[in-house]
Structure formats: structure tokens, C-alpha cells
C-alpha positions as CSV (number, residue, x, y, z in Angstrom):
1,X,0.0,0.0,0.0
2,X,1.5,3.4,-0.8
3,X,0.6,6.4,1.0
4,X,0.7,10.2,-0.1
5,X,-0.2,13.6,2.0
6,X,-2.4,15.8,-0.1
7,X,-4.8,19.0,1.0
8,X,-8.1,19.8,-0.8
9,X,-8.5,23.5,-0.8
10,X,-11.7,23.6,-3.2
11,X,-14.6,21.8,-4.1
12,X,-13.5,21.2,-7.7
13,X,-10.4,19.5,-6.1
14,X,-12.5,17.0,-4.4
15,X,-14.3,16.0,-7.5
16,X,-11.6,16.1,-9.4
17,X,-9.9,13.3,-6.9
18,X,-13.2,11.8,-7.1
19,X,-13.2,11.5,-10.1
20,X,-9.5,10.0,-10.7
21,X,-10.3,7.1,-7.8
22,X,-13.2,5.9,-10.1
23,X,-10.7,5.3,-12.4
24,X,-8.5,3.1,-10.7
25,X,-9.5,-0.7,-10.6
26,X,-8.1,-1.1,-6.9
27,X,-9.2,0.7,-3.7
28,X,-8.1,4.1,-2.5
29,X,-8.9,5.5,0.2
30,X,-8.9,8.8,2.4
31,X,-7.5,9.1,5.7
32,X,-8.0,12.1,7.8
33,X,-6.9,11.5,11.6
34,X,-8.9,8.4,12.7
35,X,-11.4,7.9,10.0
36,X,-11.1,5.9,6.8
37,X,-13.5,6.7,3.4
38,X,-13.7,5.4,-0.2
39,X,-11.9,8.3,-2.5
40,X,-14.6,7.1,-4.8
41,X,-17.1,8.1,-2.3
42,X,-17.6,12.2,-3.4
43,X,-19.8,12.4,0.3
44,X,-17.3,10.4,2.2
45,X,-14.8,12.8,1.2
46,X,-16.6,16.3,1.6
47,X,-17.7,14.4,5.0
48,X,-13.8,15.4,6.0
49,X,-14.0,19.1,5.2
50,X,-11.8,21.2,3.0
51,X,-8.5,22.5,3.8
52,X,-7.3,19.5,5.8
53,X,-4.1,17.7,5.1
54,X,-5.3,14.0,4.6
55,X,-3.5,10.8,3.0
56,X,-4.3,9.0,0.4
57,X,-3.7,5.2,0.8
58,X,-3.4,3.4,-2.5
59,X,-3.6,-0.4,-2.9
60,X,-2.7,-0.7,-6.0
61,X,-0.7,1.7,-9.1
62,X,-1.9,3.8,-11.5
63,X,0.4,6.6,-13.1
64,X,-2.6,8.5,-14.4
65,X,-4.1,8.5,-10.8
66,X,-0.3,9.4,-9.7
67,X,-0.1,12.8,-12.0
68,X,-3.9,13.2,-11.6
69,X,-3.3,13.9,-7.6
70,X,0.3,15.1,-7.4
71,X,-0.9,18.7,-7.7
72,X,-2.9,18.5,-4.1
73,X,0.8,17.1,-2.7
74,X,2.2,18.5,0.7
75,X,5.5,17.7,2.0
């Protein structure tokens, strides 16, 4: 499983994370202190708010899921 920090400042970014999970024929999911939600899940991820650093947890590889979410990375 690889991991990546990212923020979501916007709604647009949400969707458009959204949008690149669907994508992906493995699981990702969004981490945000204790709880766990589906990427593909647009509510379970507006459920964690905006402007929160969160990680991604992939369990599998895509490189077009890779560049579609590198923009939101944080150090």
C-alpha cells in the first residue's frame, strides 16, 4: 500500500480526486486522523472538510491517478 499527504482546498479538487479514484481498478482511500473513506465516495470525502491535510492510501498503481493527484501534494 503506498501512501501520499495531499490537502483539498476547493470543491473542484474534491471532485476532481473523485473523479481520478473511479478510475483506478483497486481501492483508495482517504485518511483524515482516525477515520477511513472510499476516495470514490464524493460524500465520504466532503464528509472530511476542506482545507485539511489528509492521505491517500493506494492499494494498487496507476500513473494517471499518480499525476492526476500530485498537484494537491504536501510535504
Amino acid at each position: 500500500m503506498r501512501q501520499m499527504r495531499i490537502k483539498l482546498n476547493r470543491t473542484e479538487d474534491v471532485k476532481e480526486l473523485v473523479r481520478a479514484a473511479n478510475q483506478c481498478d483497486f481501492d483508495v482511500d482517504v485518511k483524515c486522523d482516525s477515520t477511513l473513506v472510499d476516495a470514490k465516495s464524493i460524500l465520504g470525502v466532503f464528509s472530511l472538510g476542506l482545507m485539511k491535510t489528509v492521505i491517500i492510501q493506494c492499494h494498487g498503481e496507476s500513473a494517471e491517478f499518480d499525476n492526476a493527484i500530485r498537484k494537491f501534494a504536501v510535504a
